[in-house]
N, C-alpha and C positions, 0 to 999 in steps of 0.2 A: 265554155269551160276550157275548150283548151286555149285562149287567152290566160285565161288564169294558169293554169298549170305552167302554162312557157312562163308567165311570169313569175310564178311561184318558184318556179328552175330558175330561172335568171335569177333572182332575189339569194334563193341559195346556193346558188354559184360566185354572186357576190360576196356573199359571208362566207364562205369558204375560204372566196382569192386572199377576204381582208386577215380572216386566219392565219391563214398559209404566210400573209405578207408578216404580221406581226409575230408570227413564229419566228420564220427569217432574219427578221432585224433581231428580236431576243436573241438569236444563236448568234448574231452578229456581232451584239451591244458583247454576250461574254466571253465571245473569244476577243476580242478585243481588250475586253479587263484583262484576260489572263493573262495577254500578251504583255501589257503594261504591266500588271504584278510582276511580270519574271524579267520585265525590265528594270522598274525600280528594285528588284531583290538582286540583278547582277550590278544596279551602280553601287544600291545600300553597301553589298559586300566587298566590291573595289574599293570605296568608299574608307570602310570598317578597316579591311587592310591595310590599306593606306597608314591611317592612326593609328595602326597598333603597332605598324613598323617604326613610325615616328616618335610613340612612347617607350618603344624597345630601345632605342638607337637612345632617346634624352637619358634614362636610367642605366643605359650601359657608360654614358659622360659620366654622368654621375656619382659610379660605383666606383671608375674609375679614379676621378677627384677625390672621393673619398679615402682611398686605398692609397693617394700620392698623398693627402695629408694624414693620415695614419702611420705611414713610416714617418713622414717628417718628426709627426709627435714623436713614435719611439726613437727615433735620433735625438732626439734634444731631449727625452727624460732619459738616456743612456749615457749621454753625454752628462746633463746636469746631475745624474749618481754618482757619475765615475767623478765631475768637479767633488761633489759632500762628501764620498769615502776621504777621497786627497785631502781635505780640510779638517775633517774628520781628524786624519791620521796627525797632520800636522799638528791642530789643537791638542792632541794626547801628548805627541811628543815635547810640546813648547810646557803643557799644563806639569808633565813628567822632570821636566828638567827644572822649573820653578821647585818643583816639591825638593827635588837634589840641595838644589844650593839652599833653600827654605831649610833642610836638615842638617847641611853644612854650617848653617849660620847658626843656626841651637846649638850644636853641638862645639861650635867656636865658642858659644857665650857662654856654655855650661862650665866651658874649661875653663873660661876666662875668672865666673864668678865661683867656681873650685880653686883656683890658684888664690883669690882675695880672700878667701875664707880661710885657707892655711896658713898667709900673711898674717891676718888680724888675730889668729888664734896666737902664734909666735909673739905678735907684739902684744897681746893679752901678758901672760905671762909674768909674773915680779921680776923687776932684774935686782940681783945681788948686789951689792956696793959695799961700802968698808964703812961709812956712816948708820948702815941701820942697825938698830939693836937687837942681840941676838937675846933670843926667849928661852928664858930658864924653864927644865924640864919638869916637871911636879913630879917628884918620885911618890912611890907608893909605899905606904907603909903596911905590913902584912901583921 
């Protein structure tokens, strides 16, 4: 019997060591993981920064660009209002002075064909002469 029992000791000192062993390594295997998690979670976030700096930086080009062609535009629709008013202003005066002489010229013809009207009326008119017979008056008898 006490064969058996030192064996039966032995046997459960065996499974014990191989417990103990594969304890071990699990507390091994996950401190290990963690270590590698909080590895890849400082490259991930170097990483992350990185790009976010680099997306900051291309949108700040960007906004920039935008802002240099935005004034451009309102230079050139300031500029191209101020050319329309001018043109504007000119067409009024050129359309204004057409109307002037337009009313000068009526008013030249009006007189013109008032003066021929006064003519033809005058020359309308009978002229006297020593040849035409003069008309007896019909008197009236009461």
């Amino acid at each position: 019997m006490k064969k058996e029992k030192i064996l039966n000791s032995f046997l459960e000192i065996k499974k014990e060591l191989e417990n103990l062993k594969n304890k071990h390594s699990l507390k091994d295997l996950k401190t290990k993981i963690q270590q590698e998690k909080k590895d890849i979670e400082t490259k991930l976030e170097t990483k992350l920064l990185s790009e976010i700096k680099k997306a900051k930086s291309f949108l700040n080009t960007q906004k920039k660009d935008i802002d240099k062609l935005q004034k451009k535009v309102e230079v050139i629709i300031a500029k191209k209002t101020k050319e329309a008013k001018k043109i504007k202003k000119e067409v009024k005066a050129k359309v204004n002075s057409e109307i002037k002489d337009v009313k000068k010229t009526v008013k030249k013809v009006s007189q013109k064909v008032n003066k021929s009207k006064a003519v033809t009326k005058k020359k309308a008119a009978p002229k006297k002469t020593a040849s035409a017979k003069p008309v007896a008056k019909k008197s009236k008898k009461i």
